[in-house]
N, C-alpha and C positions, 0 to 999 in steps of 0.2 A: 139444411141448405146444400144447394148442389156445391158441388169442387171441391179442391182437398182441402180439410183441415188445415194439412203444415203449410199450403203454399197456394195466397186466394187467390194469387196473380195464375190461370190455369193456359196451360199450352193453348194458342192460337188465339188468348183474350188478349183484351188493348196491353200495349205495356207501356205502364204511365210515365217511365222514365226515359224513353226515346225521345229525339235532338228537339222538336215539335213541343212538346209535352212540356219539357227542360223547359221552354223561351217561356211559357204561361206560366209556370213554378214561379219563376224568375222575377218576372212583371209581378205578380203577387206581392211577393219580397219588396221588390221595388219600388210597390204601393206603398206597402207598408209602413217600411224604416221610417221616410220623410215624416208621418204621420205620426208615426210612436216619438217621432224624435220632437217635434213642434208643437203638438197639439196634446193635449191633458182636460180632464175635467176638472175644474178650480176646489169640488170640495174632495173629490174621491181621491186625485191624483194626489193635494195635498195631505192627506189622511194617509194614505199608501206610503207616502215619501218619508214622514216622522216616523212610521210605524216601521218601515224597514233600519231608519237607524237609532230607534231604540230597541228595536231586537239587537240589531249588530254590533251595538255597545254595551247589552245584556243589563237595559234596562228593561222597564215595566211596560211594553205597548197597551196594557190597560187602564191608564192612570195619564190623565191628556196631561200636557207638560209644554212650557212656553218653547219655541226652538226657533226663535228669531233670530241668535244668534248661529246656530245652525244653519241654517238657511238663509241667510243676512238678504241676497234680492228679492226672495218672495214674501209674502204677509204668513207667517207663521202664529200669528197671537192670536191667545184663546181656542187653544188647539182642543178639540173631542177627542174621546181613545177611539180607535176603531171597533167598529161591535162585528166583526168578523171572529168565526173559533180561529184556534192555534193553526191549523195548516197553512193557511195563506201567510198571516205574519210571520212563520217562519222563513217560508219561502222569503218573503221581502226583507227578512235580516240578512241572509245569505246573499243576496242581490245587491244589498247595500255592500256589503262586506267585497263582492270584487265590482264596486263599479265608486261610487261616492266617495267612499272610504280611500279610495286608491286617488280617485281624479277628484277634484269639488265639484265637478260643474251640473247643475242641475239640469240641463237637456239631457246629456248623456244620463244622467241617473236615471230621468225619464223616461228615456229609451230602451234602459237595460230591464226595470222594471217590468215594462210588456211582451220582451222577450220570450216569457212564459204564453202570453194570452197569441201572439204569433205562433208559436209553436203549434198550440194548439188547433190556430186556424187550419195551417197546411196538415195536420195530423186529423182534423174533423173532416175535409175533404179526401184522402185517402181511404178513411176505413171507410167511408161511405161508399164507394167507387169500390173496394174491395165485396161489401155487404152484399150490395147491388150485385157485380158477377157472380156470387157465388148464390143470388138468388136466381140466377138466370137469365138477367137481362144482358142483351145485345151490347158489345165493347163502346159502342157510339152511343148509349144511354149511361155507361156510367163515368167516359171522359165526359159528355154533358153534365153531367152532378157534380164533376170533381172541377170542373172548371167554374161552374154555379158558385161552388162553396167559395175559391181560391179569389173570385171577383166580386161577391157579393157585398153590394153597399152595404146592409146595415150590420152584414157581420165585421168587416173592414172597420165601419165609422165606430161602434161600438168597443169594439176591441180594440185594435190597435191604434186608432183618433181619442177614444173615450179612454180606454185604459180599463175598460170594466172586465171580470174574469169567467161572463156566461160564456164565454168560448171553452174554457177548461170543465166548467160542470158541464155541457151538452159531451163533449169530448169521452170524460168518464161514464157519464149516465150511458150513452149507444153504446159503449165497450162493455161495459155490466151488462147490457143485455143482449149482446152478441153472446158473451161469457157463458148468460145463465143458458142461453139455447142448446150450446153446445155443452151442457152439461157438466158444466167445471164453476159447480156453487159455490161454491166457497173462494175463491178468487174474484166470482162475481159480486157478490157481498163486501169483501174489503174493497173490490172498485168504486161500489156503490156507496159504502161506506166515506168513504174520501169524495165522493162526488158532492153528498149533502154533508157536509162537514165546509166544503169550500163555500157552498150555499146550501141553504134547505129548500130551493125551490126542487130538487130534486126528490123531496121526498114522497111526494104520491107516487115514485115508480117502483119504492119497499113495496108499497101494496100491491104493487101487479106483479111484481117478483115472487111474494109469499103466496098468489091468488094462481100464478102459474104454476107454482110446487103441489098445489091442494088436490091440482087435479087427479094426480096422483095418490101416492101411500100422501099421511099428513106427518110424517118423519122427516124428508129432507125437507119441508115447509120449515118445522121448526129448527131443524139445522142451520137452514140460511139465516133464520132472524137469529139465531145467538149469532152466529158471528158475525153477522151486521153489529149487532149488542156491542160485543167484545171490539171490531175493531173501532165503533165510533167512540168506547170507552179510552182507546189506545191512542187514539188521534184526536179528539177534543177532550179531553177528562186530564188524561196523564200531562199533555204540557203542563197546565196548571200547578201540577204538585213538585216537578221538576226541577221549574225554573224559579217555583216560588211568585208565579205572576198574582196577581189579585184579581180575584172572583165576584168581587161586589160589581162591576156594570150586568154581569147575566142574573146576579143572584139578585140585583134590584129593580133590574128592566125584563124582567124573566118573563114579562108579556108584550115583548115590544113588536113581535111579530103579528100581535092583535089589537095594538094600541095603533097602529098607526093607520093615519088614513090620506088617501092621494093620487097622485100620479096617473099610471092609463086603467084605478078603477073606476065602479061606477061612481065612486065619490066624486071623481070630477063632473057627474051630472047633479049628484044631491047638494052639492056646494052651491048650486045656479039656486037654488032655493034655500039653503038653511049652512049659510057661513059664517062666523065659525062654526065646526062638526067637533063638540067635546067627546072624541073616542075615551077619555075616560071616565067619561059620566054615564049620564044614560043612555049614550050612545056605541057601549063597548060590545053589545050582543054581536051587533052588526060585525064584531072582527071574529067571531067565529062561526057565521053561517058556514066557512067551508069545512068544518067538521061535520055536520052531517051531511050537505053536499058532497064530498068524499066517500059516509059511508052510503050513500046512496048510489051512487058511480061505482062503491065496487062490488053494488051485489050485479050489476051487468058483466061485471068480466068472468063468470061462470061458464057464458057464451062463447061461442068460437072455434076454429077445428085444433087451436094446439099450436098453428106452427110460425114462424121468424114474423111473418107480415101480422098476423094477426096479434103478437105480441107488443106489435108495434105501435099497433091500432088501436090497444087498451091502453098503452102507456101515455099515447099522446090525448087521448080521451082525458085522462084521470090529472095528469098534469094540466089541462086546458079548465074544467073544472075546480084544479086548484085556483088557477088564476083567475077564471072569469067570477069566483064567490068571495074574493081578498077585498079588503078593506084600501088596500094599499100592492101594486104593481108598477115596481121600477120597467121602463120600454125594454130595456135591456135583459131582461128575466127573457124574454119571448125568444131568446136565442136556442134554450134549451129546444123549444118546438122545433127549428128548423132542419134538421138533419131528419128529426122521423116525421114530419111532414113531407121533404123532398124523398125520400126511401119510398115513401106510399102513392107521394104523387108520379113518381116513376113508376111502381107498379100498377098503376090505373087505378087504384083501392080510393083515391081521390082527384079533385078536378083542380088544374090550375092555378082555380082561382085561389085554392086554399093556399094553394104556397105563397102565391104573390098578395095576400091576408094575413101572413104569419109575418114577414118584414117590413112591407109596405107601408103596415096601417103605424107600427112603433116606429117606423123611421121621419114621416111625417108626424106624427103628432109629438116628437123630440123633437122637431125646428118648430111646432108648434107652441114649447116651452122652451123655448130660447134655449138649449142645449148646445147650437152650434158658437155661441156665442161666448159661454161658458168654458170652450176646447179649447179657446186663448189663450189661457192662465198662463202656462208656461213660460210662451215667447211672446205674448203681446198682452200685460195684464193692463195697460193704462186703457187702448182701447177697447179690452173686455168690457171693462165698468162704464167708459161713457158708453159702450155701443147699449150695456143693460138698462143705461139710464134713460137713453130713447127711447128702448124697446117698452119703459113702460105705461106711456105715453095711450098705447093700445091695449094696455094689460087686460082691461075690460072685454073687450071686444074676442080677443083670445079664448077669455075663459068658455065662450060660445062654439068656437072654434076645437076646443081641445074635449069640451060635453060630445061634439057633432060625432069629432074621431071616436072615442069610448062606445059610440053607442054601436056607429057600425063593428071595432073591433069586440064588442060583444054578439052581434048578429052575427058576422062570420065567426066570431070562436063557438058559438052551440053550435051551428051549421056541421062543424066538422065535429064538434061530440058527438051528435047524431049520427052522422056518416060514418064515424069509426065504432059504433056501439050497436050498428045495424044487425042484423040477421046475415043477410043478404050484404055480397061488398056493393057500397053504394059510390056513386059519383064515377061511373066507369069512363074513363074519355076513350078508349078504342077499343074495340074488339080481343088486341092483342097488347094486352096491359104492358106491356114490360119495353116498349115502343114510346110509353107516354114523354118522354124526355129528348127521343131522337130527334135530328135537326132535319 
């Protein structure tokens, strides 16, 4: 990538921290707080909120536990352990530790909570806006990314309205592969590491990590997979033995990532025809079609000249494949896409429409499952529940509605496997790619 290494901000590019720049930061923030502070998803937020203070009392986050008394105004009974690995619930102990623990009040806990998935917003719109100059493009294409990122509805609604933490896995996954470009594997591997550890939807980018070493000697290849090995061994494996937590929800749901079936896959179209879907009957195949989907995806990444874009191009490929073969896609997973969709729809390598495909189609089909309705929990649970009680009144009619959305977010999600898996970069929108973002 062009510019220097120590310093991507380069003499006479935008500099994003002038008076201008400041006010949109700002407004971001501004978005934000109210949102982190009010609004919560009813099951995730509640799960996050136990789970932080049974870390922070150094109990068992994997062993659900009543905590009504805990939390005496919200509905804490019949609580589930969270099936997240050890890095996040730590996090959430240490969050509880100066914010709950110190105040009771459950908005503030709320809000201290997403602190981390904010952070990450404004931190996912910088290095992109850094990534971008230092690939060449013009200071007015990559303040247009960085202000994309900073205002975007569905990464806003999602993160800091939802509380969900695909803003930190997109965050880590782009830096791992900034990292591995520039030739620093091993730093990129424990990124990566920690990134599918937070979540596994990151994990088909190991494959274009190891697939971009190959081309090479196949030494540093195996390099990077040990210490991916070694650190997801040190960040998910080692809490366990620590802290003494209990292993039985992975060692009994060890297939829950193929068991389950729902949300924006196509199961919400096979449901219009065969409801209930017993994923553990004869229906469990269906939760690993994306294994060999995967390894079909990566005998393409062979292809290519080698450099930042085109890395970019395999990894949003192989991730988009993950998703579009799962049995089961939370909306909120598609955040991961957004950053190397907009990096390519900047560089011309894609059209538009794909960006405005990557947010668009999960931001409406989450109002399309009552999602917004759901964000209440915190500050308004009584008319949460009637407003769900209305809502299901149409539940039927939805479920046509939310088939309609899956099919188009599958028609564009191959649309763009194709286009990033081309020969030939496809979807050019101008002549002079790196234009494609200016105002």
């Amino acid at each position: 990538m062009a510019g220097s290494a120590s310093s991507p901000w380069a003499t006479g590019a935008w500099q994003p921290f002038a008076t201008p720049d400041r006010r949109i930061l700002l407004l971001s923030i501004a978005v934000q707080l109210p949102l982190a502070l009010l609004l919560g998803h009813s099951y995730d937020m509640r799960i996050f909120m136990a789970t932080g203070y049974l870390v922070g009392t150094g109990h068992d986050p994997y062993v659900a536990q009543h905590l009504s008394t805990v939390f005496p105004h919200m509905s804490f009974h019949d609580m589930t352990a969270i099936g997240y690995s050890p890095p996040w619930p730590l996090v959430l102990g240490l969050l509880y530790r100066v914010s709950y623990a110190l105040v009771a009040n459950v908005l503030i806990y709320n809000l201290v909570l997403k602190v981390p998935v904010i952070a990450a917003t404004v931190g996912l719109a910088y290095l992109v806006a850094a990534l971008l100059q230092n690939l060449g493009a013009r200071p007015a294409v990559a303040r247009a990314a960085w202000v994309f990122l900073l205002l975007n509805p569905a990464l806003l609604y999602f993160g800091a309205a939802w509380g969900q933490i695909d803003a930190i896995v997109a965050l880590l996954s782009l830096w791992a592969l900034a990292l591995l470009y520039a030739r620093r594997w091993a730093s990129s591997a424990v990124v990566l590491a920690l990134a599918v550890c937070f979540k596994p939807t990151a994990l088909p980018i190991v494959i274009v990590a190891v697939a971009y070493l190959l081309r090479g000697s196949w030494l540093p290849a195996v390099r990077y997979a040990a210490v991916f090995v070694a650190a997801v061994l040190l960040l998910y494996v080692a809490p366990f033995f620590v802290f003494g937590w209990s292993r039985a929800p992975f060692l009994l749901h060890w297939n829950s990532q193929v068991a389950q079936s729902g949300r924006m896959s196509l199961m919400a179209v096979v449901r219009l025809f065969h409801d209930p879907l017993p994923m553990q009957q004869r229906w469990w195949l269906l939760g690993l079609v994306w294994v060999p989907a995967l390894a079909v995806g990566a005998l393409a990444l062979r292809r290519g000249d080698g450099g930042f874009t085109d890395l970019l191009k395999k990894a949003t490929a192989l991730v988009l494949v993950f998703f579009l073969t799962r049995t089961w896609l939370a909306e909120t997973n598609v955040i991961l896409l957004l950053p190397l969709v907009l990096i390519l729809t900047a560089m011309g390598e894609l059209d538009r429409r794909a960006l405005w495909a990557v947010w668009v189609l999960p931001l409406v089909f989450t109002v399309a499952y009552w999602s917004p309705l759901r964000l209440l929990f915190p500050s308004f649970p009584e008319v949460m529940d009637k407003s769900l009680g209305l809502a299901m009144h149409i539940q039927g009619a939805m479920l046509y509605v939310r088939a309609a959305l899956v099919i188009a977010w599958q028609v564009a999600g191959w649309w763009i496997v194709v286009a990033c898996l081309r020969r030939a970069p496809a979807l050019r929108v101008r002549e002079h790619p790196v234009e494609a973002l200016a105002p």
